[in-house]
C-alpha positions as CSV (number, residue, x, y, z in Angstrom):
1,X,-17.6,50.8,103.1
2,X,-15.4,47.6,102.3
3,X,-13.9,47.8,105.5
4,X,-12.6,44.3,105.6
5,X,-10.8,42.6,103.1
6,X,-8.7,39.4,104.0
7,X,-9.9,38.9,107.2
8,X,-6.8,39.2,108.8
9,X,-7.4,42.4,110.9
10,X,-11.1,42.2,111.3
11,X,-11.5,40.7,114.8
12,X,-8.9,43.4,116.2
13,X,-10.3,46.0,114.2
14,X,-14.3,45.3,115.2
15,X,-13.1,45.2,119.2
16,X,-10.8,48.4,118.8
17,X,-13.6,50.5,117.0
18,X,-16.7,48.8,119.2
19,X,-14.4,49.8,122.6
20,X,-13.7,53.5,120.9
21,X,-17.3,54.0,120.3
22,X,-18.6,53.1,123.8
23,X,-16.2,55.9,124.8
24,X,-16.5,58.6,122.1
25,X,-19.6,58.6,119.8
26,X,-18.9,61.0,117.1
27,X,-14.8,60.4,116.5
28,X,-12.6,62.2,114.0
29,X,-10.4,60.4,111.5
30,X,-7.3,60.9,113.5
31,X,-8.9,59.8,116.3
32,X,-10.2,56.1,114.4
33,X,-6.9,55.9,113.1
34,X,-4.9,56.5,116.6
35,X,-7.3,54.2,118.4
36,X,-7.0,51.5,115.9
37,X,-3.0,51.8,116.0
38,X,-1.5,48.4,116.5
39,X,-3.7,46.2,114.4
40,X,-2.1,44.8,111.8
41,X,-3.9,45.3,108.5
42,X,-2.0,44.0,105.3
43,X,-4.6,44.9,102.7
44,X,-5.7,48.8,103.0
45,X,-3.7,51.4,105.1
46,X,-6.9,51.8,107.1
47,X,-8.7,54.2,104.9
48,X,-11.9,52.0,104.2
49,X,-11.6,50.7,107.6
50,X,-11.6,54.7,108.9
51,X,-15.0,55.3,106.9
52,X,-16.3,52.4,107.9
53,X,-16.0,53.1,111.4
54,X,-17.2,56.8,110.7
55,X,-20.4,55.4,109.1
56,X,-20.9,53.0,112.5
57,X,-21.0,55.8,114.5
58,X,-23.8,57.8,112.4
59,X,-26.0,55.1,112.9
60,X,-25.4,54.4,116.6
């Protein structure tokens, strides 16, 4: 999904989304993006992070 890019973001990212889906399984959009809010990602306004976090959940 090219979720990460620079590497700047990723270890805030991969504990925001791991943590989000413990506690909801099948998330919307709106709901990745909320609970990612605060991580700082320079490269991608979130949008491959979002589908990347949407195809983690299909497969847990």
């Amino acid at each position: 999904m090219h979720g990460l890019q620079c590497g700047f973001c990723t270890p805030g990212m991969v504990m925001s989304a791991v943590d989000l889906l413990k506690n909801k399984k099948n998330p919307s959009d709106q709901e990745i993006r909320d609970w990612l809010e605060g991580n700082i990602c320079r490269c991608t306004g979130y949008h491959n992070i979002v589908a990347a976090v949407k195809e983690a959940a299909s497969k847990m």
